[in-house]
FIMILUM-284713 format. One record per residue (C-alpha): residue in three letters; x, y, z. Coordinates in steps of 0.02 Angstrom, whole numbers, plus 50000, padded with zeros to 5 digits. Example, Ala and Ser with C-alpha at 12.3 -4.5 7.8 and 13.67 -1.06 7.14 Angstrom:
REM residues 2
ala506154977550390
ser506844994750357
//
This chain:
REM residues 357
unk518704908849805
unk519054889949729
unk520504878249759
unk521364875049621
unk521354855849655
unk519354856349614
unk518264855549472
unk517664870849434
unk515744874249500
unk515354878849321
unk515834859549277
unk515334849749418
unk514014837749430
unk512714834449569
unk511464822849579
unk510654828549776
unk510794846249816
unk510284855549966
unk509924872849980
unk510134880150135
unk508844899250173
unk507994893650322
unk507224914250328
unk506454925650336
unk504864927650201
unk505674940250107
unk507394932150113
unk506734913850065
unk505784924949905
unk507404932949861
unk508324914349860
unk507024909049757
unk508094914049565
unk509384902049627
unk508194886949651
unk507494890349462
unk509244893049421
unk509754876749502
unk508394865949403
unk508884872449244
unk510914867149282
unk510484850149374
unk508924845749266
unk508954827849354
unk509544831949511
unk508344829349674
unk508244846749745
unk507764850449917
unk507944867950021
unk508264868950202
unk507004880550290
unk506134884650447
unk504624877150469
unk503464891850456
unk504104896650299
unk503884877750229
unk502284878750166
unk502624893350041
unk503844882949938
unk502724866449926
unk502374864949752
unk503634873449693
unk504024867649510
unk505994866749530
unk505844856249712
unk505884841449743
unk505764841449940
unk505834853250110
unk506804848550236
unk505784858750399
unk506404861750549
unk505754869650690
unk506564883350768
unk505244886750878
unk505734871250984
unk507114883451061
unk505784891451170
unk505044874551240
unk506354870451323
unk508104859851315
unk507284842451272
unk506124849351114
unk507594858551053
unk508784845351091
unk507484832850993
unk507304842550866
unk509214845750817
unk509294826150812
unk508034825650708
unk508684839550581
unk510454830550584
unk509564815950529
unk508734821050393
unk510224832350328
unk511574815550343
unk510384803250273
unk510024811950099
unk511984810350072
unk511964826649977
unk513634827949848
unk513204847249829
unk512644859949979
unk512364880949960
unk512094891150105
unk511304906850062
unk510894911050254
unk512944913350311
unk512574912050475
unk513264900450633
unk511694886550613
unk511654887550441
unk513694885050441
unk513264870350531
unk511944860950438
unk513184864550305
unk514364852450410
unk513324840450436
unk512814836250271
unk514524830750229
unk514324835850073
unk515964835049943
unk515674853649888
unk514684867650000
unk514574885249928
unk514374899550033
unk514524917250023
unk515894929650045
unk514764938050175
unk514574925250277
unk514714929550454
unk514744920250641
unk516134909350576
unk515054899550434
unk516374902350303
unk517294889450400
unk516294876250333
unk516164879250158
unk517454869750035
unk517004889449899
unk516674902849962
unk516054916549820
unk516264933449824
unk514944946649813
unk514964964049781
unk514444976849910
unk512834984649938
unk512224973349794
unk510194969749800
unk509814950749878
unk509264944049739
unk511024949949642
unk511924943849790
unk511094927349807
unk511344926949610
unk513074924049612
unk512814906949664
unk511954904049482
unk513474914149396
unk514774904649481
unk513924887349411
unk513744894049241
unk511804898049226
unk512314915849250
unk511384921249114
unk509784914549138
unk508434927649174
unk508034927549363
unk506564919849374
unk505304917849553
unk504094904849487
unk503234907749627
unk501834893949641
unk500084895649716
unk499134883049770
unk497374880349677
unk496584877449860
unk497214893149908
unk496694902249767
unk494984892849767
unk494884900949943
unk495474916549885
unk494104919049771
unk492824916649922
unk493534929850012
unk493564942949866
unk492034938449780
unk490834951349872
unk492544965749868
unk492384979949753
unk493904982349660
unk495144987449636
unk495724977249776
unk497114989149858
unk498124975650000
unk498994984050123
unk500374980650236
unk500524990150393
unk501634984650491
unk503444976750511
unk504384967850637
unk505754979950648
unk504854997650729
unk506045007350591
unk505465001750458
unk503375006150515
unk502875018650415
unk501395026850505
unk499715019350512
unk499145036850474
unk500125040350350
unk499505024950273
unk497515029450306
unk498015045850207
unk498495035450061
unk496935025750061
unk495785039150103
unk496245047749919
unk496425029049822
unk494435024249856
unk493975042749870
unk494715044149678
unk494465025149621
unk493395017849738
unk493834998649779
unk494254988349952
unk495604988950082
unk496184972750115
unk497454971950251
unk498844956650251
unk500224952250384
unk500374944350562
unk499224941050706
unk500474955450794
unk499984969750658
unk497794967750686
unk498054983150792
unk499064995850671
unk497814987850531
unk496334992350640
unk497015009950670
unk497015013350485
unk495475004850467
unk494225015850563
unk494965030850474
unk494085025150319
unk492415026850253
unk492465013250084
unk492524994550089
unk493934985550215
unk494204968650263
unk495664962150383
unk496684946950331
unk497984951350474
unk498344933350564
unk497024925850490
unk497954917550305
unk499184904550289
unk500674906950184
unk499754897950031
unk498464909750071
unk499524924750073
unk499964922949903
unk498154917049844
unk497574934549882
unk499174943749840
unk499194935149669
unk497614944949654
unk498114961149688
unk497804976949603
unk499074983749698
unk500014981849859
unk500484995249976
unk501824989850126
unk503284992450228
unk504634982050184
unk504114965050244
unk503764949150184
unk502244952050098
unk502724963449986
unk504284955249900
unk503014939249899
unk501714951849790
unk503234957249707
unk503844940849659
unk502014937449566
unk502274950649486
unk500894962549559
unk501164982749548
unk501814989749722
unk502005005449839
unk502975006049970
unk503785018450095
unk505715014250128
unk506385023350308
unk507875011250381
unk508095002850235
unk508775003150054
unk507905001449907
unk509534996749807
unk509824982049938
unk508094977049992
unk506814985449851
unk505604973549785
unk506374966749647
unk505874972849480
unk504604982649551
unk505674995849619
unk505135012049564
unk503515011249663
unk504845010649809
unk505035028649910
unk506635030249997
unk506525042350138
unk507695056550130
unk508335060650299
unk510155060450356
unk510045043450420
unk509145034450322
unk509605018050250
unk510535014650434
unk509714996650447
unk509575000650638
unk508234990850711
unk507465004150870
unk507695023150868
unk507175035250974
unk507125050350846
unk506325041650698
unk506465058050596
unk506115049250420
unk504125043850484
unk503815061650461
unk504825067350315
unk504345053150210
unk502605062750178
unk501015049650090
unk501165065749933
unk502895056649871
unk502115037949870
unk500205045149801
unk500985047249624
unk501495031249630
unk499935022749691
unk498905035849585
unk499785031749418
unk499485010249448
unk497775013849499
unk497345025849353
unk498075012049242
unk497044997749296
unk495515009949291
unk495835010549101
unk496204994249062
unk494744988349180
unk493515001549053
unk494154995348902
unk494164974948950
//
């Protein structure tokens, strides 16, 4: 939606942009087309994206940013003077860059007000915006339903005329992190299998057995290590799959930094995970992936251009996006035999191209 008394978005011209996708992991991957998208239609623009502070150190380096703007939501718990201090602080930053053009990808109540604050003479949002953020944008763009994030977000990009760019991650990694990388792996048989275990919703936790199965058959048929990725919170489902196998593990769970995370996922052979935020962040560099979808769609939330190693569940809820259940019916109709074909056909392919390098 556009007032008519406006240059068009496809015509306008910005010279400080913010981008506003404070989270989570896999949402601040899926955002990541528009920011490539947004370098190639502002080419001397000074970029910078809005984003929690946790999630900061992933886009460092990135080759279409200019600057992160952090800010730490974290300060909520601490009390009213940290968070009080810190929302000074992030309308500080946000009115002193005096950004002319401002896109919320987030369309929610804090991100509808950092939008505000900027002051910006044009802020985009989306037509899904919810908690009353569309009352801060100046366009609003619709989206179609049930359309995949990285679609979705896309319409940003179409609506300023770089529609027809191919959507591009350009995920960077940083040469520390893959110098450290290469430390870790160098005494791990491949092919290095990562796997990710866990979730923070309970729905989408595929079964740590379920996932043992899977890996029992991979290094029984093509040897290699389990490497297992993800927060401090998952050690314990990792561990459980862990002592049901017999090859080579080794437990990255809360022990990587973001930089890290993608240092080792860059690496991958393949990666096998719920949907989380490490596997759209394997996706995104391009690495072959597995994965067991219960609660979720792979239409909405697959990893992008990777989906077909993506195994819905086939119950008569599934896709609900619910975030506890009490039946949890699809853990144990979504049986390891639908994703081994998947996992079996990557893995026999890197055992051929591995004999014939």
């Amino acid at each position: 939606m556009f007032r008519r008394d406006r240059v068009a978005l496809s015509e306008i011209r910005a010279q400080r942009i913010a981008l506003i996708k404070p989270s989570a992991l896999g949402d601040v991957i899926h955002a990541l087309p528009v920011l490539v998208a947004l370098r190639h239609r502002f080419p001397d623009a000074h970029i910078a994206w809005v984003v929690n502070r946790s999630y900061e150190p992933l886009l460092i380096g990135h080759p279409a940013l200019d600057e992160t703007l952090s800010f730490d939501r974290q300060s909520l718990k601490r009390g009213v003077g940290p968070a009080f201090r810190a929302s000074l602080d992030t309308i500080k930053q946000l009115r002193g860059r005096r950004f002319d053009l401002v896109i919320d990808l987030q369309g929610l109540l804090r991100s509808g007000l950092m939008v505000a604050v900027t002051g910006a003479q044009r802020r985009i949002g989306l037509g899904t915006a919810r908690e009353g953020s569309h009352l801060f944008y100046t366009d609003i763009i619709s989206i179609a339903d049930k359309q995949h994030a990285v679609d979705r977000n896309w319409v940003v990009a179409e609506a300023l005329g770089v529609g027809h760019l191919p959507k591009r991650f350009n995920l960077t990694v940083a040469e520390a992190a893959r110098e450290w990388a290469e430390e870790q792996l160098r005494d791990c048989p491949r092919p290095w299998m990562f796997w990710g275990v866990g979730a923070r919703w309970v729905t989408k936790r595929w079964p740590p057995e379920s996932f043992a199965v899977l890996a029992q058959r991979a290094q029984q048929r093509f040897g290699g290590a389990a490497l297992f990725v993800g927060a401090s919170d998952e050690t314990p489902l990792a561990r459980r799959v862990m002592e049901k196998l017999k090859g080579p593990c080794k437990d990255f769970t809360g022990r990587t930094t973001l930089p890290q995370l993608a240092a080792l996922l860059e690496r991958a052979d393949v990666m096998v995970s719920n949907d989380t935020g490490p596997l759209h962040v394997a996706a995104a560099l391009g690495r072959p992936v597995v994965a067991p979808y219960t609660c979720t769609q792979v239409r909405r939330h697959g990893p992008y251009g990777a989906a077909t190693g993506a195994v819905e569940s086939t119950v008569w809820c599934q896709g609900s996006y619910i975030k506890q259940c009490n039946r949890l019916e699809c853990m144990t109709e979504l049986l390891p035999d639908r994703l081994w074909m998947f996992l079996y056909e990557i893995l026999s392919t890197w055992s051929r191209n591995s004999r014939s390098a």
